[in-house]
Backbone and ligand atoms as CSV (ligand in chain L), in Angstrom:
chain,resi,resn,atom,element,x,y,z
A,1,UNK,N,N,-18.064,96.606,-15.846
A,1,UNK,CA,C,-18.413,95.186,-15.948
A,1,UNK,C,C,-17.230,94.420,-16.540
A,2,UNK,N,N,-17.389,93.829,-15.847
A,2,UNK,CA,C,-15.504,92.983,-16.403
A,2,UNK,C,C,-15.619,91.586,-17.392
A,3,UNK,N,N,-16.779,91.349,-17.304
A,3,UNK,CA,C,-17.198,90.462,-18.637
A,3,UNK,C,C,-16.610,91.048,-19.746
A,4,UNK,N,N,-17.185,92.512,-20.040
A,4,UNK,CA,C,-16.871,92.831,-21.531
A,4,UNK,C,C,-15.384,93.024,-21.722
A,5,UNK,N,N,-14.867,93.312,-20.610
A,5,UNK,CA,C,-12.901,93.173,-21.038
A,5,UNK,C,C,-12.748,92.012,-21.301
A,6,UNK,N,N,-13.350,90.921,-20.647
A,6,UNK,CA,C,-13.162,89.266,-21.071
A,6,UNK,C,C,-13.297,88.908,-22.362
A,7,UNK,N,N,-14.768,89.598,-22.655
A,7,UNK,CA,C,-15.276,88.868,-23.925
A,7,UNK,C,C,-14.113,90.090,-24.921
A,8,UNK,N,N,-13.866,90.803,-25.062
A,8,UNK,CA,C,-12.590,91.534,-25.582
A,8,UNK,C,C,-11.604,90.874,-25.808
A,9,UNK,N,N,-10.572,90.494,-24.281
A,9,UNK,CA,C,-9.850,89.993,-24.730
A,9,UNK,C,C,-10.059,88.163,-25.436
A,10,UNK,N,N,-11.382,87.840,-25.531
A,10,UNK,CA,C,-11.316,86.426,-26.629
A,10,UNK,C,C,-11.641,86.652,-27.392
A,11,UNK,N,N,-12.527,87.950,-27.795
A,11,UNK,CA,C,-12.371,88.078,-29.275
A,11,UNK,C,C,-11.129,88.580,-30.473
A,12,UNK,N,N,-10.119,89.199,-29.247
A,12,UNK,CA,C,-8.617,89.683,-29.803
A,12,UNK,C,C,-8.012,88.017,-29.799
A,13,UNK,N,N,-8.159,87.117,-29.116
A,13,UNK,CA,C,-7.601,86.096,-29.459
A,13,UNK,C,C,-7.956,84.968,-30.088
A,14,UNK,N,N,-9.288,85.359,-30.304
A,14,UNK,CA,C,-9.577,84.379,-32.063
A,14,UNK,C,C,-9.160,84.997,-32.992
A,15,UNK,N,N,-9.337,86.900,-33.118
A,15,UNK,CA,C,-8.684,87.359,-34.545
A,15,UNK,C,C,-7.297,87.203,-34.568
A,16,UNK,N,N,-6.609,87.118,-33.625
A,16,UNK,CA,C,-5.078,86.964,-33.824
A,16,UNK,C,C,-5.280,85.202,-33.930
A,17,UNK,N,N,-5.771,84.464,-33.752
A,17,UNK,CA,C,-5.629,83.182,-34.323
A,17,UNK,C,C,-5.935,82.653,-35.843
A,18,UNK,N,N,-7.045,83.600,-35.764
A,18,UNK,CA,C,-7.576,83.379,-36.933
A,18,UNK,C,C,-6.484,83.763,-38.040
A,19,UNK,N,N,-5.403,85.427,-37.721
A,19,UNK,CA,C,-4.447,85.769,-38.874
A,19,UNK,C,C,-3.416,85.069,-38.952
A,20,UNK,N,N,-3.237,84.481,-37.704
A,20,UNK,CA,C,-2.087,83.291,-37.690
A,20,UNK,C,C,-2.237,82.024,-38.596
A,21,UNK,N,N,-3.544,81.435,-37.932
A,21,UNK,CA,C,-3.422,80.277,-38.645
A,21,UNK,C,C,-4.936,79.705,-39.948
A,22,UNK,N,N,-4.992,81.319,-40.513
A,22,UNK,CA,C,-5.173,81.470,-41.883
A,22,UNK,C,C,-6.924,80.463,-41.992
A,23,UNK,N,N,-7.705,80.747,-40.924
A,23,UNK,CA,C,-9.124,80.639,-41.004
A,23,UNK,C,C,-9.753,82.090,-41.323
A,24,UNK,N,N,-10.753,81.967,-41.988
A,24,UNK,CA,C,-11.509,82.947,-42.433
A,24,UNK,C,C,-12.670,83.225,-41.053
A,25,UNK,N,N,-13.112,81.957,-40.577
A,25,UNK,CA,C,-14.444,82.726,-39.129
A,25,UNK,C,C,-14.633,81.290,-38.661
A,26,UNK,N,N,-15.072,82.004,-37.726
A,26,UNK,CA,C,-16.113,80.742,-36.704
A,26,UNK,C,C,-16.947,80.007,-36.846
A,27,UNK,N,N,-17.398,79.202,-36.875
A,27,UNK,CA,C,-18.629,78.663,-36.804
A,27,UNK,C,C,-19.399,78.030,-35.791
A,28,UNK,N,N,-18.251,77.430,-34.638
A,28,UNK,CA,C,-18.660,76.764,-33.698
A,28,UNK,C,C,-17.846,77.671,-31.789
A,29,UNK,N,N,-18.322,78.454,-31.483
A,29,UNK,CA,C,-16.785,78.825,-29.801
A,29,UNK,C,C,-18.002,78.014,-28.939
A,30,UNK,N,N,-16.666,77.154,-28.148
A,30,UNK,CA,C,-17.493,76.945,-27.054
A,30,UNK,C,C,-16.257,76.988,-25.715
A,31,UNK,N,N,-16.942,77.624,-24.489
A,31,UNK,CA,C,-16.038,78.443,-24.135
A,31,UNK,C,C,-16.465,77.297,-22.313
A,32,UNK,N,N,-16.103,77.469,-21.548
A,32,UNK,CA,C,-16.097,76.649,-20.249
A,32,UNK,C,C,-15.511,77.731,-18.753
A,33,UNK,N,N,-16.756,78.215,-18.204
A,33,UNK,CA,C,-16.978,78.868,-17.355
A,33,UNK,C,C,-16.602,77.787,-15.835
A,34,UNK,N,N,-15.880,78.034,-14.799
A,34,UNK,CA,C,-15.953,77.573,-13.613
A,34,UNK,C,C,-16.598,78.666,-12.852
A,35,UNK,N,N,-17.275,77.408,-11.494
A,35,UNK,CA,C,-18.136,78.413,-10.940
A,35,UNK,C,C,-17.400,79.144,-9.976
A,36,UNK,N,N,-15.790,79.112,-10.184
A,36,UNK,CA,C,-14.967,80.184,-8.812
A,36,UNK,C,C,-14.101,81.194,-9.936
A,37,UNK,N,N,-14.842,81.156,-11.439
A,37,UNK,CA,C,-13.869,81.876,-11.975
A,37,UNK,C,C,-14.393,83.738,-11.521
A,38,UNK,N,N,-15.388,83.658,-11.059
A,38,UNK,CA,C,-16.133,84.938,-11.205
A,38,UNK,C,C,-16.767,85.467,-11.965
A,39,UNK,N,N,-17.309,84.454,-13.013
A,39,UNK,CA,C,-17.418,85.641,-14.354
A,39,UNK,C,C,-18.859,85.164,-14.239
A,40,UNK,N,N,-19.734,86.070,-14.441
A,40,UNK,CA,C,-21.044,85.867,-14.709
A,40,UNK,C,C,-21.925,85.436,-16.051
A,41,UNK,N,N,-21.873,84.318,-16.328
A,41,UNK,CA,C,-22.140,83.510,-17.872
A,41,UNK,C,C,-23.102,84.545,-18.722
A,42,UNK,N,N,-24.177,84.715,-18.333
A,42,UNK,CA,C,-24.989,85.674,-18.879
A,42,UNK,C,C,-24.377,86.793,-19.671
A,43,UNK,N,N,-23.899,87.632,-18.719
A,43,UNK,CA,C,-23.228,89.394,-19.229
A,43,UNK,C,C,-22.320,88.965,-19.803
A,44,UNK,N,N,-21.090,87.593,-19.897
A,44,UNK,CA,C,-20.655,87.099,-20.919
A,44,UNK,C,C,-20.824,86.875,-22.267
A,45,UNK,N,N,-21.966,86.208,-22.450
A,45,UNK,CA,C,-22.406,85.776,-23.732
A,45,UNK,C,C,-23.040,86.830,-23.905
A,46,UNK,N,N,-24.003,87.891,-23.461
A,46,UNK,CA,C,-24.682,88.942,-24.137
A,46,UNK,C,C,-22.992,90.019,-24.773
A,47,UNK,N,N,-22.537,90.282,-24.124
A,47,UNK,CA,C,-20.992,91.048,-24.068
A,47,UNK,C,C,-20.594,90.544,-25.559
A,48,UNK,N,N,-20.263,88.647,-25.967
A,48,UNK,CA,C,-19.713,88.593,-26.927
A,48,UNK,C,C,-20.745,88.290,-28.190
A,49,UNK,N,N,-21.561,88.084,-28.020
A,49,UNK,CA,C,-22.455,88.345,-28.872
A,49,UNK,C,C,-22.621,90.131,-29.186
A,50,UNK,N,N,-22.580,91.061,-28.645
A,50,UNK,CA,C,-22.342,92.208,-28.949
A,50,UNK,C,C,-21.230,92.407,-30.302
A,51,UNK,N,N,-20.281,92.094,-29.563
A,51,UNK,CA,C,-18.739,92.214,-30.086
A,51,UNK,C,C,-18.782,91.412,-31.385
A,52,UNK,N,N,-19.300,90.752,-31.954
A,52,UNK,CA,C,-19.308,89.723,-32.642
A,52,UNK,C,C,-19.206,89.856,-33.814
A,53,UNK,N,N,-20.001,91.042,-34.454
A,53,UNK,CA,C,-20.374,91.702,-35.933
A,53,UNK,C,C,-19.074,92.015,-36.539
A,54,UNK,N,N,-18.620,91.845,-37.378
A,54,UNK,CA,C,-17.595,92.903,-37.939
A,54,UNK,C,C,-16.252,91.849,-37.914
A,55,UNK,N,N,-16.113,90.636,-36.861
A,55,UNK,CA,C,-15.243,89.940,-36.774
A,55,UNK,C,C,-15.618,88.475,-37.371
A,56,UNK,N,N,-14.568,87.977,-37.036
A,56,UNK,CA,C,-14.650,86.374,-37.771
A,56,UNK,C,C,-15.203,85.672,-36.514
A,57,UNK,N,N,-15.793,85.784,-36.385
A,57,UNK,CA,C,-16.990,85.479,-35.037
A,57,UNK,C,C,-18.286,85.436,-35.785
A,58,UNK,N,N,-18.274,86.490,-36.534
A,58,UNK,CA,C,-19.503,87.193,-36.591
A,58,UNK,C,C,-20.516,85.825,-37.193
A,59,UNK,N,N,-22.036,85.608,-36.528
A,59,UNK,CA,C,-22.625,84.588,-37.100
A,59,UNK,C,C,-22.402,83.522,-36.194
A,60,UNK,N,N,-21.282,83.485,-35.372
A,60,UNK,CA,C,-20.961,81.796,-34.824
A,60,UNK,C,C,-21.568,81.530,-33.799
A,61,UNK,N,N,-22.021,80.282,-33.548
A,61,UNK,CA,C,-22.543,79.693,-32.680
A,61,UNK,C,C,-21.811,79.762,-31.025
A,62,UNK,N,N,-22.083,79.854,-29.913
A,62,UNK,CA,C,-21.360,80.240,-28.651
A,62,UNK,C,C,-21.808,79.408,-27.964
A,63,UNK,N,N,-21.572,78.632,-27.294
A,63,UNK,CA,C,-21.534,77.828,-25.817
A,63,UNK,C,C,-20.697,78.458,-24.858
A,64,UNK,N,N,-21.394,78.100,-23.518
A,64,UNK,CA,C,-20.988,78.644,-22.856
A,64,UNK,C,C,-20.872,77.139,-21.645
A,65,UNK,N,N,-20.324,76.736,-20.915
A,65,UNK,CA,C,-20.710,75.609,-20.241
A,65,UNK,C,C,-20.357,75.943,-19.045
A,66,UNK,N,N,-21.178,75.803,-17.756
A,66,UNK,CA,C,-20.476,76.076,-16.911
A,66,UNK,C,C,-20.058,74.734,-16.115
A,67,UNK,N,N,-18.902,75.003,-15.229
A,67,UNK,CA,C,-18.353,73.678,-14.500
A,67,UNK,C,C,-18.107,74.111,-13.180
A,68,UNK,N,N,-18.705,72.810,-12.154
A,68,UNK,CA,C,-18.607,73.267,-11.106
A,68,UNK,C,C,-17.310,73.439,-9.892
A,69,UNK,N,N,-16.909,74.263,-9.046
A,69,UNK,CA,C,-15.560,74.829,-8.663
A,69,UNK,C,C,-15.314,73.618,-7.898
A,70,UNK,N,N,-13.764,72.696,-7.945
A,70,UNK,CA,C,-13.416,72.224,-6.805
A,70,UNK,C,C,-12.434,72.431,-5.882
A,71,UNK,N,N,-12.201,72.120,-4.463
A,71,UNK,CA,C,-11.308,72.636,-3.791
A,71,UNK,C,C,-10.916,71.578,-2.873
A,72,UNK,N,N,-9.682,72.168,-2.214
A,72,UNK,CA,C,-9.524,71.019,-1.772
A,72,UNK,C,C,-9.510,72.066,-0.061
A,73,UNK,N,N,-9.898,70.773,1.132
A,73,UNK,CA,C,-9.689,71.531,2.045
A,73,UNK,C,C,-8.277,71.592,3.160
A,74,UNK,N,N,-7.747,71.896,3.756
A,74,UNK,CA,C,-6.462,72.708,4.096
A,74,UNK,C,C,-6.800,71.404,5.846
A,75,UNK,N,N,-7.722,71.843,5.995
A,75,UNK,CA,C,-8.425,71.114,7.138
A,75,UNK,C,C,-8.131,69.480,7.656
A,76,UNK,N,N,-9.132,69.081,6.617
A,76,UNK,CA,C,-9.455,67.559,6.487
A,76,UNK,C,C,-8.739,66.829,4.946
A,77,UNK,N,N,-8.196,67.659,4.399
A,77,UNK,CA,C,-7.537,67.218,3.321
A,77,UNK,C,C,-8.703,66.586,2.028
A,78,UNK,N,N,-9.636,66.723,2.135
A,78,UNK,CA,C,-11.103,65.986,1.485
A,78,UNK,C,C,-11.198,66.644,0.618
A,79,UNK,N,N,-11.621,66.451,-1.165
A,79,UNK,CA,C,-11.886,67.553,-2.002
A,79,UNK,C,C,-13.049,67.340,-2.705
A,80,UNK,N,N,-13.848,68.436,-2.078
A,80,UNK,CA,C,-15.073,68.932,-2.326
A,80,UNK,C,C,-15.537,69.673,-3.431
A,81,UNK,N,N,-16.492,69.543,-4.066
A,81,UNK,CA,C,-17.465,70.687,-4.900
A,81,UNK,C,C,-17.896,71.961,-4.276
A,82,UNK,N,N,-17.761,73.275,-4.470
A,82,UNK,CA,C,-18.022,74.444,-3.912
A,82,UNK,C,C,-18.676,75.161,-4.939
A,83,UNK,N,N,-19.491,75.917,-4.718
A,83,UNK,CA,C,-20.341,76.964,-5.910
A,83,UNK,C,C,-19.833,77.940,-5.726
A,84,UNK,N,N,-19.152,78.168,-4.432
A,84,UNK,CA,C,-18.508,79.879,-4.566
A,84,UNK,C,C,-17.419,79.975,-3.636
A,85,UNK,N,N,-16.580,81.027,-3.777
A,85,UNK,CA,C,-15.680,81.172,-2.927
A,85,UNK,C,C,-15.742,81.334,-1.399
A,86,UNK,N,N,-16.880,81.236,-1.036
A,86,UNK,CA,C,-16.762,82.091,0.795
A,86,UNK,C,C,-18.055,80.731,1.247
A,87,UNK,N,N,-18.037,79.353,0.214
A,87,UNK,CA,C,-19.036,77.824,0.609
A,87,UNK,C,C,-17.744,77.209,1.740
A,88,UNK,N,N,-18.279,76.357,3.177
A,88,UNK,CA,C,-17.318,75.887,3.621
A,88,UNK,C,C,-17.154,74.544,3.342
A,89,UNK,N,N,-16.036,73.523,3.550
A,89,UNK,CA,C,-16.243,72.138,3.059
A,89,UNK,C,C,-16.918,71.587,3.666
A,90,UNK,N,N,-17.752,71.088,2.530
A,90,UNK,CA,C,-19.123,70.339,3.076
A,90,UNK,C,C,-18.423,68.551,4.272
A,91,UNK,N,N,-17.472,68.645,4.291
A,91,UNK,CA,C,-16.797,66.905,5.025
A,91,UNK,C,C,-16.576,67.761,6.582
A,92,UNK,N,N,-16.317,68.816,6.690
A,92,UNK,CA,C,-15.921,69.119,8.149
A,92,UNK,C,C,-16.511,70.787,8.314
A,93,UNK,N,N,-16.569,71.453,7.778
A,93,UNK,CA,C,-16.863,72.541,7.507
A,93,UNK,C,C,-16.613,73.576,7.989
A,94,UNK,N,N,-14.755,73.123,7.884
A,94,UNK,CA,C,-13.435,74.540,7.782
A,94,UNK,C,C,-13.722,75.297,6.528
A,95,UNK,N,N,-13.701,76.403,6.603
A,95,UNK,CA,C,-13.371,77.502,5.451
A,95,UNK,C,C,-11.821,77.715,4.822
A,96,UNK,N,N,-11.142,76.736,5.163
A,96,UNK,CA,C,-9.454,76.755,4.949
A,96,UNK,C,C,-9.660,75.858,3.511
A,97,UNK,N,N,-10.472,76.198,2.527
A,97,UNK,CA,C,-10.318,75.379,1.269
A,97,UNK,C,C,-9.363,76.431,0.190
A,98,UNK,N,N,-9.144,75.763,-0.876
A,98,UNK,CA,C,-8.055,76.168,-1.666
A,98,UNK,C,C,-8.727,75.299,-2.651
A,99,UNK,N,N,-9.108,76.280,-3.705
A,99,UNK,CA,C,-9.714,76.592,-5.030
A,99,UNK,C,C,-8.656,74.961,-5.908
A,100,UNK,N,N,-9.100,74.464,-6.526
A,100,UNK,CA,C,-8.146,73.121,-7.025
A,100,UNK,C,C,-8.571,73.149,-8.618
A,101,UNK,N,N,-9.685,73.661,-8.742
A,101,UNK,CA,C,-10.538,73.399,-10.088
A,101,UNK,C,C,-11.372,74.407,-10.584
A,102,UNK,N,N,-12.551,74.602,-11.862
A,102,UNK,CA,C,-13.485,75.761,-11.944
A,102,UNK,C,C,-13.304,76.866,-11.724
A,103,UNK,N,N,-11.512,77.345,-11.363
A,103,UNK,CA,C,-11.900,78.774,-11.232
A,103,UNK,C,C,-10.673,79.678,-12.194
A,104,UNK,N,N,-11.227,79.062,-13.645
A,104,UNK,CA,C,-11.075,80.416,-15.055
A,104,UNK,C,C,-11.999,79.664,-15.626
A,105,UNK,N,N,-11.433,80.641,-16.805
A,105,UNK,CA,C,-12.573,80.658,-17.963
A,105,UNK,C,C,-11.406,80.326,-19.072
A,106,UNK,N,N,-11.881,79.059,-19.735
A,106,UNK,CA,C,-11.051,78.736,-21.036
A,106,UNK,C,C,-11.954,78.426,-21.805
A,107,UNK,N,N,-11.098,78.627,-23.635
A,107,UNK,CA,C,-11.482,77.645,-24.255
A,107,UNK,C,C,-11.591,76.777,-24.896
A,108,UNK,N,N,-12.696,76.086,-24.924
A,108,UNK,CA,C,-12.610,74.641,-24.800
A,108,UNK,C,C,-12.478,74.149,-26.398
A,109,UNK,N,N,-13.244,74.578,-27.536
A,109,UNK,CA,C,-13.094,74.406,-28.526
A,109,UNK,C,C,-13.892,75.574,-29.831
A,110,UNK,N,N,-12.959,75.414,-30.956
A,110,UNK,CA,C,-13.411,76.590,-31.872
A,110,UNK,C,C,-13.615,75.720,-32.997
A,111,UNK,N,N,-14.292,75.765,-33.575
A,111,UNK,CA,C,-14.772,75.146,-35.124
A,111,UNK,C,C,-14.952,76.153,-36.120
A,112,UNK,N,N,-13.542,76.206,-37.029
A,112,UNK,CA,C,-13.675,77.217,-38.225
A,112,UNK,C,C,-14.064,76.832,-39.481
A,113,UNK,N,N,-13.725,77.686,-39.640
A,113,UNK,CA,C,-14.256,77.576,-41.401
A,113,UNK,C,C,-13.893,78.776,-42.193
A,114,UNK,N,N,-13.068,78.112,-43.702
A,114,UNK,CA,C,-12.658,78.352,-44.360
A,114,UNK,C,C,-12.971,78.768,-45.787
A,115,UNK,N,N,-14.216,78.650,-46.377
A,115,UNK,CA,C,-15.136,79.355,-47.501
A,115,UNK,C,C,-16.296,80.311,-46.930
L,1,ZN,ZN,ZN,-12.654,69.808,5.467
């Protein structure tokens, strides 16, 4: 399941943020899912909620938001909303689209805390 390498590698990159820039934990991750990143929101958040104990995570609140994928099409030049990679553009409905938007996973904001 490739969520949990995900939620891995963001929990290695809040603790290396956290030793960098001298926060003690989390209180607030909120993280921003596109719908062409692949990642399945669910097995995400169960994954880092797992991981969570033991780190400066541990306790914090998680958002997860998802946003929807845009693309543009190759076709008609028109840029459309898509839910998945293999949707055709809804203006002419060539499959020659090219992903423009929604497809990683960043994040969006961390709220620490320091006592
Ligand atoms: Zn088109």
């Amino acid at each position: 399941m490739h969520e949990l390498s995900l939620a891995s590698e963001i929990v290695q990159m809040i603790e290396s943020a956290a030793a960098r820039e001298h926060f003690l934990r989390v209180a607030q991750l909120r993280l921003e899912v596109g719908a062409l990143a692949g990642v399945e929101t669910q097995a995400l958040s169960f994954a880092l909620t797992a991981m969570m104990p033991g780190t400066c995570l541990e306790g914090s609140e998680i958002t997860i938001d998802e946003i929807p994928g845009q693309a543009r099409c190759l076709h008609c030049a028109a840029c459309v909303e898509v839910a998945s990679h293999i949707e055709p553009c809804s203006n002419c409905g060539s499959f020659t689209l090219q992903a423009t938007g929604g497809n990683r996973l960043r994040i969006v904001d961390l709220l620490v805390v320091n006592d």
